[in-house]
N, C-alpha and C positions, 0 to 999 in steps of 0.2 A: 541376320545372316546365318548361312547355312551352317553347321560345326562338323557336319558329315566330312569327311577327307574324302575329294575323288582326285584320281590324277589328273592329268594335264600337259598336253603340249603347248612349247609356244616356240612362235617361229620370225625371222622379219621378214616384213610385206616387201612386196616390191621398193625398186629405189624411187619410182614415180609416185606409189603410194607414200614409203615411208611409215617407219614404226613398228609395234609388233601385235602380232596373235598368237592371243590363250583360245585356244579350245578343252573341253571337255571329251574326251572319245564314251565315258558311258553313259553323258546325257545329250541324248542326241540334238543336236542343233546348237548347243548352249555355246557361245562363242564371245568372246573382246576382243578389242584392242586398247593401244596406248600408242602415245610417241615413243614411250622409254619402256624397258624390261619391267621394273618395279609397276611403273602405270597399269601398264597390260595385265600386271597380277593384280594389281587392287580392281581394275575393272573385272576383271574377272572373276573374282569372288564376288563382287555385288551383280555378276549376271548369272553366276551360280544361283544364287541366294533368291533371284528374280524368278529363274527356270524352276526350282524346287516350289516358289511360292505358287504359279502360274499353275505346276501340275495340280497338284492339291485344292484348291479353287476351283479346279476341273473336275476332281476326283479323279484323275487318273493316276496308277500308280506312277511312285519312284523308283527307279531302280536302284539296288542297294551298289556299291565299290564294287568293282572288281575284287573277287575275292582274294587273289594274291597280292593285291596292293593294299589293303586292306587289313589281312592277318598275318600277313609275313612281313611284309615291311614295314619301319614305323617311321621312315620318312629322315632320322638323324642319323648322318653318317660324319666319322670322324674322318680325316683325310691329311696325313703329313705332306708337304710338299719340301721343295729345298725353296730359300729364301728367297731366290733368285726370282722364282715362279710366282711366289704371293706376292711380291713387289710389284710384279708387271702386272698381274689381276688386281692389284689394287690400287694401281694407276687407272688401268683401264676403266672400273668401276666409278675413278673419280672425275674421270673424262667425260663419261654418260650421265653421271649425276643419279648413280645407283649404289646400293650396299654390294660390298664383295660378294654375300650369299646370294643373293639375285640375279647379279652376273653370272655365277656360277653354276648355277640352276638354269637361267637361258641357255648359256654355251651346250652344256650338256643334254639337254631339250635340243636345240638344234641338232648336235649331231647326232643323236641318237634317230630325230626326224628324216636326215638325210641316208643314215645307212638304214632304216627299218621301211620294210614296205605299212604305206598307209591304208587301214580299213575304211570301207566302205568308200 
């Protein structure tokens, strides 16, 4: 498996489809799903890890992180809430059959997807 950090969006499919997708935006194509949040991130790293192997076996380069994701941010952020809020996030999480930080990471991947216009 890959240990390169790329980001990642993940979003839910339709309600006919059901479930969710990880994409990659700087490895072009590299894409998962899951039924649940957590799923979609573990398939997604072993489709990372597949995408990076497949170029290389090619020979064709990889690209390296986005550089601001990469050298500025390192991915852990602290976050106070009031009680209130982590209670109900961590029902929720326990509803889906995910960890609080997962859920937390979808949500926030979602809406960050709905108000950013999407490349390419």
């Amino acid at each position: 498996m890959s240990e390169i950090e790329y980001r990642f969006t993940i979003r839910p499919l339709t309600p006919d489809e059901g479930g969710y997708l990880i994409e990659f935006p700087d490895l072009p194509g590299c894409m998962a799903d899951g039924e649940t949040i957590e799923e979609a991130l573990i398939n997604g790293q072993d489709a990372k890890a597949d995408w990076i192997a497949a170029m290389q076996e090619a020979g064709r380069p990889v690209p390296p992180p986005t550089a601001q994701d990469s050298e500025a941010y390192s991915g852990k952020w602290v976050l106070r809430t009031r009680k209130s809020l982590r209670r109900g996030l961590a029902e929720r999480a326990r509803q889906e059959g995910v960890s609080l930080n997962a859920l937390a990471v979808a949500m926030l991947a979602q809406c960050l997807g709905q108000r950013m216009p999407r490349d390419g």
